[in-house]
C-alpha positions in Angstrom: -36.9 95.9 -9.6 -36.0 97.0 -13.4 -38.3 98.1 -15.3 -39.3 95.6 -18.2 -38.4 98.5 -20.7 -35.2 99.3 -20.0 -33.9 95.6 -20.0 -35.8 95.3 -23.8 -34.0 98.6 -24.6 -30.7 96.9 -23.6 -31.8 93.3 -25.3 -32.4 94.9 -28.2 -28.7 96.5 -29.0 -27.1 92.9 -27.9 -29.1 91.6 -30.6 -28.0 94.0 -33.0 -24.7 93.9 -31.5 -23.5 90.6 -29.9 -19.7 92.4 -29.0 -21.3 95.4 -27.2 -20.1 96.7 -23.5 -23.5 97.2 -22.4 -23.7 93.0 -21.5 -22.5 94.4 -18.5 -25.8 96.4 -17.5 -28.0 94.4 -18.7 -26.6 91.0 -16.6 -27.0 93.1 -13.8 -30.3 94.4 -14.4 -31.4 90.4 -14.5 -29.6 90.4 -11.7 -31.7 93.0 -10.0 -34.5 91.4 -11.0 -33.4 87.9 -9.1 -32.5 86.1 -12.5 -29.2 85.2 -11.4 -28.9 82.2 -14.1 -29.7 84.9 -16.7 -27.5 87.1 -15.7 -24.2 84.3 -15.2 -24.6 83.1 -18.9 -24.8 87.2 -20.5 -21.7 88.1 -18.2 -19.5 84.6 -19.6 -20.8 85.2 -23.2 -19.7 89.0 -22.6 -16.3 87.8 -20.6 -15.3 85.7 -23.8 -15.8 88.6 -25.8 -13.8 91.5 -23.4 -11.7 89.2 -21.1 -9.9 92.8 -19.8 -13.8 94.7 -19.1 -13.5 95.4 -15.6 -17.5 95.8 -14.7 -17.8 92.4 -17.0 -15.9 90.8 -14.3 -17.7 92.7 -11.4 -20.9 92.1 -12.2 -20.3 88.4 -13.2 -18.9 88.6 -9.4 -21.6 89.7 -7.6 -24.0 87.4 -10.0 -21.5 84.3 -8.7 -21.6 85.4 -4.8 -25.7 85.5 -5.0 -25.2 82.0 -6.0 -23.4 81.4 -2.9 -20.1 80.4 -5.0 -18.0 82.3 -2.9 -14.7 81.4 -4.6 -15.4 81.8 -8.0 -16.6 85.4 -6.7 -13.8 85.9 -4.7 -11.5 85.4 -8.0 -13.7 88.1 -10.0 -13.6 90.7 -7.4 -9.5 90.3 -7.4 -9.4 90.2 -11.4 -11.5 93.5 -11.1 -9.1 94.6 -8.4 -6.1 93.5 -10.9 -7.3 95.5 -13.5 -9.0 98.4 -10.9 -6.8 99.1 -7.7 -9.0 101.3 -6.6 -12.6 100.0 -7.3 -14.7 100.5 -4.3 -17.4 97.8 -5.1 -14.7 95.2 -5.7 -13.3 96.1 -1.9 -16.4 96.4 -0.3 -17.4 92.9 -1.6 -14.1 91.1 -0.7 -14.3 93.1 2.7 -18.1 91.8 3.3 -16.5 87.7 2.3 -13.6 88.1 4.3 -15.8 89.6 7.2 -18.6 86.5 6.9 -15.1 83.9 7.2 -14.7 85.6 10.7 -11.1 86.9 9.8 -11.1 89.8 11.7 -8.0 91.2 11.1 -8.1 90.8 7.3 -11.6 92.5 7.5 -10.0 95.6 9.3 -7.1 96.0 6.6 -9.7 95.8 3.5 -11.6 98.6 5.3 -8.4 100.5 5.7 -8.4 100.1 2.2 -11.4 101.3 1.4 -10.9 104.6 3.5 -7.6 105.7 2.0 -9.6 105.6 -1.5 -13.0 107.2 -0.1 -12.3 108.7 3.3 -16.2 110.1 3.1 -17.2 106.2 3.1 -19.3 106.6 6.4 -20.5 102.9 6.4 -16.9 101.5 6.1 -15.9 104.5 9.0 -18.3 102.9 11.6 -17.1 99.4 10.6 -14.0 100.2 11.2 -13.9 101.4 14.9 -16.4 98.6 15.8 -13.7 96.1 14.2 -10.6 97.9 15.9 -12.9 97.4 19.4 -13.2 93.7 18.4 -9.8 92.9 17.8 -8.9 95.2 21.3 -10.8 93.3 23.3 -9.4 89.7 21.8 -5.8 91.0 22.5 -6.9 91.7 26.0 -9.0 88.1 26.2 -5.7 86.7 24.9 -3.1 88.5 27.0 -5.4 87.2 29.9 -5.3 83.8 29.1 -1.9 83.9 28.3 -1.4 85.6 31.9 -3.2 82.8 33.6 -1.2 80.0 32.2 1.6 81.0 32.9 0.5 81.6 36.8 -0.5 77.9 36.5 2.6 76.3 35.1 4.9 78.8 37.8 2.6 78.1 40.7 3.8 75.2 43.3 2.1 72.0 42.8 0.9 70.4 45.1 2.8 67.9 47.7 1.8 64.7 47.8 3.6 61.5 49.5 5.8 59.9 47.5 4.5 56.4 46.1 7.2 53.3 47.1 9.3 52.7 43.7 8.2 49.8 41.7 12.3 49.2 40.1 15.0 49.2 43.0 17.4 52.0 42.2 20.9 51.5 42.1 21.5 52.5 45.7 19.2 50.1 47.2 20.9 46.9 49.5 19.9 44.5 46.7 21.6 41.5 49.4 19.3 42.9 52.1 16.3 42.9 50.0 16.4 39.2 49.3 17.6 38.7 52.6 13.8 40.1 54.2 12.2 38.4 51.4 13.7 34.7 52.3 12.5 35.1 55.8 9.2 36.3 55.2 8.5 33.2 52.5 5.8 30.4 53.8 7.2 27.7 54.8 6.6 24.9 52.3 3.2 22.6 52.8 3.9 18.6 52.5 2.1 17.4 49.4 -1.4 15.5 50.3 -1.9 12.3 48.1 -3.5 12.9 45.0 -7.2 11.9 45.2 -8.4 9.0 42.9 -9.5 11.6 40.6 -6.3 13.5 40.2 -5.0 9.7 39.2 -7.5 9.3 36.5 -6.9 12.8 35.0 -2.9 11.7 34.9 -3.4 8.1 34.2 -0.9 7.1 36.4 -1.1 5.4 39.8 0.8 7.3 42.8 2.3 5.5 45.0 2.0 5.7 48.6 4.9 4.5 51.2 3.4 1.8 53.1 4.1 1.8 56.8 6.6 0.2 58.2 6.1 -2.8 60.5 8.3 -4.4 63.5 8.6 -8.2 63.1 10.8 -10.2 65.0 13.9 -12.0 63.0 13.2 -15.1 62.0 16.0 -17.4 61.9 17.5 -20.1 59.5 16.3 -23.3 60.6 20.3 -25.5 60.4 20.9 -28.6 58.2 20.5 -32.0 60.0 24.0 -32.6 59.7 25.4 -29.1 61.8 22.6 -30.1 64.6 24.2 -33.6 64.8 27.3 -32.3 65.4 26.7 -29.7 68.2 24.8 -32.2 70.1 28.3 -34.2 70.1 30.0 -31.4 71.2 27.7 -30.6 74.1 27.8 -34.6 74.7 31.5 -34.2 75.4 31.4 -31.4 77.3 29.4 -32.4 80.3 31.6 -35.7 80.4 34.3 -34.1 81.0 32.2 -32.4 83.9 
């Protein structure tokens, strides 16, 4: 915590001087002091009136990652970094995001970085070799799987009977095939006479062939007049006789 003094010492030049750099300190001793809101609006106000201040920027950074607004800090750390290669706290903050978004190898370059600037940086020296052990054993993880697979997709697979084609191919007896089929069709079952129902639900009366009957012939009774004139014929005959 800040000591209420020192942030009334630095209240008190703002107020006599609204352009003055020490907005900076001050946002960041509200900061310190958890009142992040405070500290956001002195760090704009400042920011409109030195747009190039490097800690302007910084601060406002850190005041905008406490928030949680990770890309709006992520673009203050670069301007700081734009105007500031080599500013440590702007690296260490950018390494800590990229570190918390699980991007490894991004994470080890930014603490390459940050060691070619401050090789004493014992913190980012530990980090380091526990990130270069990380991203060892992934390419080993990796290389396994990638081993694996490709044991799988080289091994034999498995012979199994082959399954009778549904499509004749080309070289199939096609004559043969419809041959086999005509002899083992059903022969065809006479049609049964439709049930009085079945005539209802047509409307239509089947009809049946009636049985046929013998009879004897019957035959043509003759006219009067051809009977009369056989018996005269027979008459003559057995005179004769």
């Amino acid at each position: 915590m800040i000591a209420v003094k020192e942030i009334e010492n630095l209240q008190e030049i703002m107020n006599n001087n609204p352009t003055s750099f020490v907005f900076a300190r001050l946002a960041d001793y509200y900061l310190q002091n958890e009142d992040t809101y405070r500290a956001i609006q002195i760090c704009e106000d400042g920011i409109k009136q030195h747009p190039h201040y490097v800690n302007g920027h910084f601060v406002y950074g850190k005041s905008l990652l406490a928030l949680e607004l990770n890309d709006k800090a992520k673009d203050e750390f670069e301007k700081v970094l734009f105007y500031d290669p080599e500013h440590l706290g702007a690296h260490y903050y950018l390494a800590k995001m990229i570190n918390n978004r699980g991007q490894s190898q991004n994470y080890l370059t930014e603490l390459e970085t940050i060691l070619s600037i401050d090789p004493l940086f014992e913190w980012v020296s530990g980090q380091l070799k526990d990130v270069q052990a990380h991203l060892a054993d992934e390419t080993v993880r990796r290389e396994s799987t990638l081993t694996e697979a490709i044991e799988t997709a080289e091994s034999p697979a498995e012979e199994t009977e082959p399954e009778s084609p549904i499509f004749m191919s080309e070289d199939q007896d096609i004559e043969k095939l419809v041959a086999e089929h005509l002899e083992e069709a059903p022969e065809p079952e006479e049609a049964a006479a439709p049930s009085p129902e079945e005539e209802e639900m047509t409307g239509e009366a089947v009809e049946t062939p009636s049985e046929e009957t013998s009879e004897a012939p019957v035959l043509e009774e003759q006219p009067a007049d051809e009977k009369e004139k056989f018996d005269y014929i027979l008459d003559e005959i057995f005179e004769d006789e």
